[in-house]
N, C-alpha and C positions, 0 to 999 in steps of 0.2 A: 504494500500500500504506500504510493508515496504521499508523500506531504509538501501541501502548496507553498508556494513559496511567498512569503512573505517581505516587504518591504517595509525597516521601520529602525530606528535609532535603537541603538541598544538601550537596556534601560539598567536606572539604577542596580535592580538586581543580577543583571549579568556581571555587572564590575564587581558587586558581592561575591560571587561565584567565582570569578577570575581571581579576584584576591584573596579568595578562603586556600585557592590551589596550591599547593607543594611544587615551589620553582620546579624541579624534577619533572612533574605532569605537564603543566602549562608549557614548557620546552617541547616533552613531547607531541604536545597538540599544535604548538607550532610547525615543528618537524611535520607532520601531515599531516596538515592544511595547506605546505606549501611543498611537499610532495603530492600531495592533489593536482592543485595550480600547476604545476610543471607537467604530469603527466596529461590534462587536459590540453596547457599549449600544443606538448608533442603532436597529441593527437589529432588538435586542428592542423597543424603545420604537414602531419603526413600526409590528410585528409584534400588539402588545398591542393597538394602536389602531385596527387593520384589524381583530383580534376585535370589537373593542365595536363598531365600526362597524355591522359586518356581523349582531352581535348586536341594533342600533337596530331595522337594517332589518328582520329576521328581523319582530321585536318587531312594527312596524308594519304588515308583510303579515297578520302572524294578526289584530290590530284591524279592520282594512279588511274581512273577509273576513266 
C-alpha cells in the first residue's frame, strides 16, 4: 500500500524526533537517504540514455530503409 505523498514543512515534532536520535542513527539515516538520492539519479541518468540510444537506433533504421 503506498502512501500519498504529502507536501508540508516539517513540524515541531519531527525536530523532536530528530533530536531524541543517537548521533549513530540519524548518520545512518542520512547515509540512506542519500544512498537513495544517488541511486534514483543513477537511474534517471541510465534511463535518459537508453532513450537516446534507442532514439540513434530508431534514427538509423529509417536512413537504411
Amino acid at each position: 500500500m503506498a502512501i500519498p505523498s504529502c507536501r508540508f514543512s516539517p513540524g515541531r515534532e519531527s525536530a523532536q524526533v530528530w533530536g531524541q536520535l543517537d548521533s549513530a542513527l540519524r548518520q545512518r539515516a542520512i547515509s540512506v537517504v542519500a544512498q537513495m538520492a544517488f541511486n534514483l539519479v543513477k537511474t534517471q541518468a541510465a534511463s535518459s540514455q537508453q532513450e537516446t540510444d534507442d532514439d540513434h537506433a530508431s534514427a538509423r533504421e529509417q536512413t537504411t530503409q
